[in-house]
ZALUM-194507 format. One record per residue: x, y, z of N, C-alpha, C in turn. Coordinates in steps of 0.1 Angstrom, whole numbers, plus 2048, in hexadecimal, padded with zeros to 3 digits. Example, Ala and Ser with C-alpha at 12.3 -4.5 7.8 and 13.67 -1.06 7.14 Angstrom:
ZALUM-194507
8847C784E87B7D384E8847DF84E/8807EA8478897F584788180084F/
***
This chain:
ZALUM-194507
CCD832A8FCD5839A99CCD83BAA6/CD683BAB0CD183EABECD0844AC8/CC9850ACBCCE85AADBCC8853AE5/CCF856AEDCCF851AFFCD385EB08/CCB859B12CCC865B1CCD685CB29/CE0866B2DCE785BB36CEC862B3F/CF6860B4BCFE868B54D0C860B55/D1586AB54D22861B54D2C866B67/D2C85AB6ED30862B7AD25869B85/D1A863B82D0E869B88D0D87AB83/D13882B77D1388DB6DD0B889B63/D03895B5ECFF897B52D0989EB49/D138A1B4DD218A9B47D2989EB42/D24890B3AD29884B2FD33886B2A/D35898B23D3B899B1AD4989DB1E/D4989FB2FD578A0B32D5A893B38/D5788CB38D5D87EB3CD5D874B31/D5C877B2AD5C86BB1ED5D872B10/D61868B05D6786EAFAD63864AF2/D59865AEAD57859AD8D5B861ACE/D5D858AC3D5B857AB8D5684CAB2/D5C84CAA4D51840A9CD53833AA1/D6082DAA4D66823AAAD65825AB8/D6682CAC2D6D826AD0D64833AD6/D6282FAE2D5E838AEDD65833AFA/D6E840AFFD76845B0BD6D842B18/D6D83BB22D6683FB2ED7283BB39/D6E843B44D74844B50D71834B56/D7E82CB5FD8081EB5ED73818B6A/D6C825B70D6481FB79D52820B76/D53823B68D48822B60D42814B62/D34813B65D31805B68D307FEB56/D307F0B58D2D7E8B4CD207ECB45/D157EFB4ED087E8B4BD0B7FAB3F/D0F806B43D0D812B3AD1C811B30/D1F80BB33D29806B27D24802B1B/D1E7F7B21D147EFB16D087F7B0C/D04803B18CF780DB0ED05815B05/D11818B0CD14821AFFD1B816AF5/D1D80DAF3D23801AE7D17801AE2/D09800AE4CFD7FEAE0CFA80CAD8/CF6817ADFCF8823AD6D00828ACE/D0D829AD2D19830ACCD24825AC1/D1D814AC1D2280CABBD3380FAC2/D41809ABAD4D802ABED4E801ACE/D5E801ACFD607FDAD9D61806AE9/D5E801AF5D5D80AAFED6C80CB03/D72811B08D8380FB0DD80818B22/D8580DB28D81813B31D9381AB37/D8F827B38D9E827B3EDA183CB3F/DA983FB49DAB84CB4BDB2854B42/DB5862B43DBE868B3ADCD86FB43/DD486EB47DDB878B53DD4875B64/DCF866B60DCE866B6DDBF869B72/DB7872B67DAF87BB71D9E872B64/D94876B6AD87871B62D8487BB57/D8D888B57D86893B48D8A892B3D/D83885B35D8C87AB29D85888B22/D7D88CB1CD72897B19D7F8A4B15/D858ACB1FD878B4B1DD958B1B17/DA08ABB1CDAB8A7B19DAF8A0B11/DA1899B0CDA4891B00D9B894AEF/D9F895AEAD9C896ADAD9B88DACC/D8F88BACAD95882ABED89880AB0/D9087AAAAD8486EA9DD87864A97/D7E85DA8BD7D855A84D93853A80/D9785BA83DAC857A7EDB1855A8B/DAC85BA97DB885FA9DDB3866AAD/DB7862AB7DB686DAC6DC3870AC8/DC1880ACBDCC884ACFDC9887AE3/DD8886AE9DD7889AFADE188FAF8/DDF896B08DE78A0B0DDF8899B12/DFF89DB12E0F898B16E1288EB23/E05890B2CE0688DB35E0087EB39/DFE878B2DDF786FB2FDFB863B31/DFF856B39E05850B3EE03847B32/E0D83CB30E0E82FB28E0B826B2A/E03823B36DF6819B3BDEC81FB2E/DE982DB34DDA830B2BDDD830B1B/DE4830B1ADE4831B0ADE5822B06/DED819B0BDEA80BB0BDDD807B0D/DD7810B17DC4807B16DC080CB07/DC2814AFEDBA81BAF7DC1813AED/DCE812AEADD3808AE0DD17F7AE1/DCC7F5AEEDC77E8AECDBB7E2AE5/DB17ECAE4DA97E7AE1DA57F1AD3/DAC7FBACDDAF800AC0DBC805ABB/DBE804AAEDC8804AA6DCB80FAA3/DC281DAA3DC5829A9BDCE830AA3/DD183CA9BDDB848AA0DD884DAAB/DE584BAB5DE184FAC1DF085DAC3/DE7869AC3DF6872AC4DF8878AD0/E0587AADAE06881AE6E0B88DAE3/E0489BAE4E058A6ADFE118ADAF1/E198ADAE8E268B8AF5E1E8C4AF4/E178C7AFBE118D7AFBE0F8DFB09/E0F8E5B0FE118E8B1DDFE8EEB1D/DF98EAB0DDEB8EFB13DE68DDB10/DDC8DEB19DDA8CAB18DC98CBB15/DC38D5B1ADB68CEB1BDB18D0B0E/DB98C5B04DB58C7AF4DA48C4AEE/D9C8BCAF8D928BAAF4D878CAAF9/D8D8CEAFCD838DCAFED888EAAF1/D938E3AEED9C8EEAE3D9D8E8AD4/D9A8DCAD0D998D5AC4D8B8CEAC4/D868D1AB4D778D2AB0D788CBAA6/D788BEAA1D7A8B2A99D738A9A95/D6D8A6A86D68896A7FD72892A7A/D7088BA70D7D885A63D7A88FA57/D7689EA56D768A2A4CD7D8B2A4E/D7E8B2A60D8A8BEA5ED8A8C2A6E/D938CAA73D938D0A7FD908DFA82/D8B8E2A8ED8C8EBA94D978EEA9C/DA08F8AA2DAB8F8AABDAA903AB0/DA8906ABFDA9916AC4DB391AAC2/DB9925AC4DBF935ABADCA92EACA/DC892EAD7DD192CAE0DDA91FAD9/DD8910AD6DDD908AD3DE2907AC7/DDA910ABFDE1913AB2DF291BAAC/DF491FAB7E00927AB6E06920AB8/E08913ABDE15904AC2E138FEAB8/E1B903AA7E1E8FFA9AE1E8EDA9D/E278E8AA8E2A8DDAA7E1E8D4AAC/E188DCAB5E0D8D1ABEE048D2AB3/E028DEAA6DF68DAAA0DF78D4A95/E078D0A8FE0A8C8A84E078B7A8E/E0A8B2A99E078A9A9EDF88A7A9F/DF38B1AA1DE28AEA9FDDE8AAA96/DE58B6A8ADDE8ACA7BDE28A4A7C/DEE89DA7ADF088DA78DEA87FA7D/DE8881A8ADE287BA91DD487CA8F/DCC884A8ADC0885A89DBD883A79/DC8888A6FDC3884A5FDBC88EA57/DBD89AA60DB58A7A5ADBA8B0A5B/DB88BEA52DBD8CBA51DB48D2A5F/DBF8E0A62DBA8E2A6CDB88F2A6D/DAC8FBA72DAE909A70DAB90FA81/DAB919A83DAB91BA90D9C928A8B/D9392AA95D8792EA95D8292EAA0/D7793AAA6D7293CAB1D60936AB2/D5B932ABCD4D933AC0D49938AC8/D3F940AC6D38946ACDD42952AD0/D4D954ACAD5995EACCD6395CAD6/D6094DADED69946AE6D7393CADC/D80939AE2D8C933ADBD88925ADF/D7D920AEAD7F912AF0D7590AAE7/D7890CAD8D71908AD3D6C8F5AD2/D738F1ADBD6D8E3AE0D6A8DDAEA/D618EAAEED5A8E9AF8D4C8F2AF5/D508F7AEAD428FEAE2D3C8F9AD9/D418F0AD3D3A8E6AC6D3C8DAAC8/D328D3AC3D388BFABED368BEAB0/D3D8B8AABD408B0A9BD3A8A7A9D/D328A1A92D36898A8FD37895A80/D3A886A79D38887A67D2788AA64/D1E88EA6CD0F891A66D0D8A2A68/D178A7A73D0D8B8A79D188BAA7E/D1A8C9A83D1B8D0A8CD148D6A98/D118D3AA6D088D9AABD118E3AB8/D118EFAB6D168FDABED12902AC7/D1790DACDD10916AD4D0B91AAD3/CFE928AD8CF492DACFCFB937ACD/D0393CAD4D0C949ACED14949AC1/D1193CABDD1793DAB0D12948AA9/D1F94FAA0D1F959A95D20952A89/D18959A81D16956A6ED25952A6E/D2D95BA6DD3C959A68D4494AA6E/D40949A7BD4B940A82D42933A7B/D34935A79D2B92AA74D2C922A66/D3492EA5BD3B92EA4DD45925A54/D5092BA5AD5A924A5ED58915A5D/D52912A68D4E905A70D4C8F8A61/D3F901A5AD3A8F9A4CD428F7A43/D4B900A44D578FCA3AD628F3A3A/D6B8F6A48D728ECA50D6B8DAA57/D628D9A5AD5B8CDA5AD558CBA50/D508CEA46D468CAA3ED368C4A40/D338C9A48D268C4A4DD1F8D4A4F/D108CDA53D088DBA53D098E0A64/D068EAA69D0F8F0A76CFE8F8A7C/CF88F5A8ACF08FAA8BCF58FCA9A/CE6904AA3CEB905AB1CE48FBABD/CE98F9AC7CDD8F6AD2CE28F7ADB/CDA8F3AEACE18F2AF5CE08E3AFE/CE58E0B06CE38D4B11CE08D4B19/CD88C9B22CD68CAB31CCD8D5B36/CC78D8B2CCBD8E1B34CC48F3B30/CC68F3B26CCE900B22CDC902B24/CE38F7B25CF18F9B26CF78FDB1A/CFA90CB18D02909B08D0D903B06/D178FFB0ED238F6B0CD1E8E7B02/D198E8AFBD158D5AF5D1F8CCAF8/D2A8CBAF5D328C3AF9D308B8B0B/D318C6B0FD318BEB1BD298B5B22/D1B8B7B1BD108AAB1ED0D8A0B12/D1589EB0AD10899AFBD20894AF5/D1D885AF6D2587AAEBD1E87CADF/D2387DAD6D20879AC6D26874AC0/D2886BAB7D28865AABD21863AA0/D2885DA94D1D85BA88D16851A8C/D16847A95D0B840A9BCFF843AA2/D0184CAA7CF9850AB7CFD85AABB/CF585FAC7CF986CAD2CF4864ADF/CFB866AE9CF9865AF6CFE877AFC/CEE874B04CEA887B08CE9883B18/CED88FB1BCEB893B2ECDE88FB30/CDB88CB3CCCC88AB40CC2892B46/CCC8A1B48CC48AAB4DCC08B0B3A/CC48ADB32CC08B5B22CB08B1B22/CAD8BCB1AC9A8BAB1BC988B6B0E/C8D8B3B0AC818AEAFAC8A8B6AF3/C828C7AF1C868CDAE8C978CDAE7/C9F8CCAEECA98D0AECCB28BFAE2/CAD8B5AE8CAD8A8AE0CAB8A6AD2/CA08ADAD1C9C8B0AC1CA18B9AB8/CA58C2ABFCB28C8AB8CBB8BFAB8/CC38B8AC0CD38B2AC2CCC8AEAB1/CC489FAB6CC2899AAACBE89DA9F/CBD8A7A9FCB68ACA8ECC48B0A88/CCD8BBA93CDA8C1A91CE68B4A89/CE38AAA92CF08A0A94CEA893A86/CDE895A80CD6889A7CCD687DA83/CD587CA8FCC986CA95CC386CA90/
***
């Protein structure tokens, strides 16, 4: 397995512009080739270049794993045709008037997280399981609802906020099945998400993130 330090957009904030899993990684369509190629190299499958609504925050608005991405309603049938061109899995369009699902769903292939806001739309969260292939509970980090924007999954770790609580930490280990620790990004960012691709392949990290904070990701995430 492989970490890389990278910038997406001239940002160390990766993790709102792009979206992997074990198969496919999301990037905005004016992503050059040559960093295409380091994350196929690190992150393994395929790269899909293409927007969500129009806009570059594939990160926040989009959600997914190893079954399935779910997007927000608004998402045009160009983009969903780039994403189905070049993979087969579940692709679900959640009718929800809240969209920026990738900041509010916390996801591997062994269970979900859903904030307590998106959780109350019975129907958008029965379409998330399906499309994703997992049971789903709703839980806080750090005592915030935006719980996907406070954790990353993947099938090896959970790596959190440092405000994580014992309790929401039980949660986490139970619902994912993986072991759940803390760290930050970029030079003390607690948001992880927002500077940090992961997969069971690899992590691609912000470039402002330092040594120690590396060594955690990978100890957290197993690189």
């Amino acid at each position: 397995m492989v970490a890389l330090r990278m910038d997406i957009l001239g940002s160390p904030n990766i993790g709102v512009y792009a979206l992997t899993t074990n198969y496919l990684t999301i990037v905005p369509v004016n992503v050059s080739k040559d960093k295409a190629d380091k994350l196929t190299k690190c992150l393994k499958g395929k790269v899909i270049f293409t927007s969500i609504g129009n806009t570059n925050l594939i990160g926040i608005l989009a959600a997914g794993n190893s079954n399935g991405i779910i997007l927000p309603y608004f998402v045009s049938n160009n983009e969903v045709k780039a994403i189905k061109s070049v993979w087969d899995g579940n692709i679900g369009k959640i009718e929800s008037k809240i969209t920026a699902l990738g900041n509010l769903v916390l996801v591997n292939d062994k269970g979900a997280i859903i904030g307590e806001g998106l959780m109350k739309d019975k129907k958008a969260v029965k379409k998330i399981m399906d499309t994703l292939g997992v049971e789903a509970v709703s839980c806080r980090i750090a005592g915030l609802p935006y719980v996907g924007s406070l954790a990353i999954a993947t099938n090896r770790g959970v790596l959190a906020h440092p405000s994580l609580i014992d309790e929401e930490q039980k949660v986490l280990k139970e619902v994912l099945k993986v072991p759940v620790d803390i760290g930050t990004i970029n030079s003390g960012v607690p948001f992880v998400p927002s500077g940090l691709l992961a997969n069971d392949n690899g992590v691609v990290i912000g470039s402002f993130t330092t040594g120690p904070e590396i060594l955690i990701i990978t100890n957290i995430l197993r690189v």
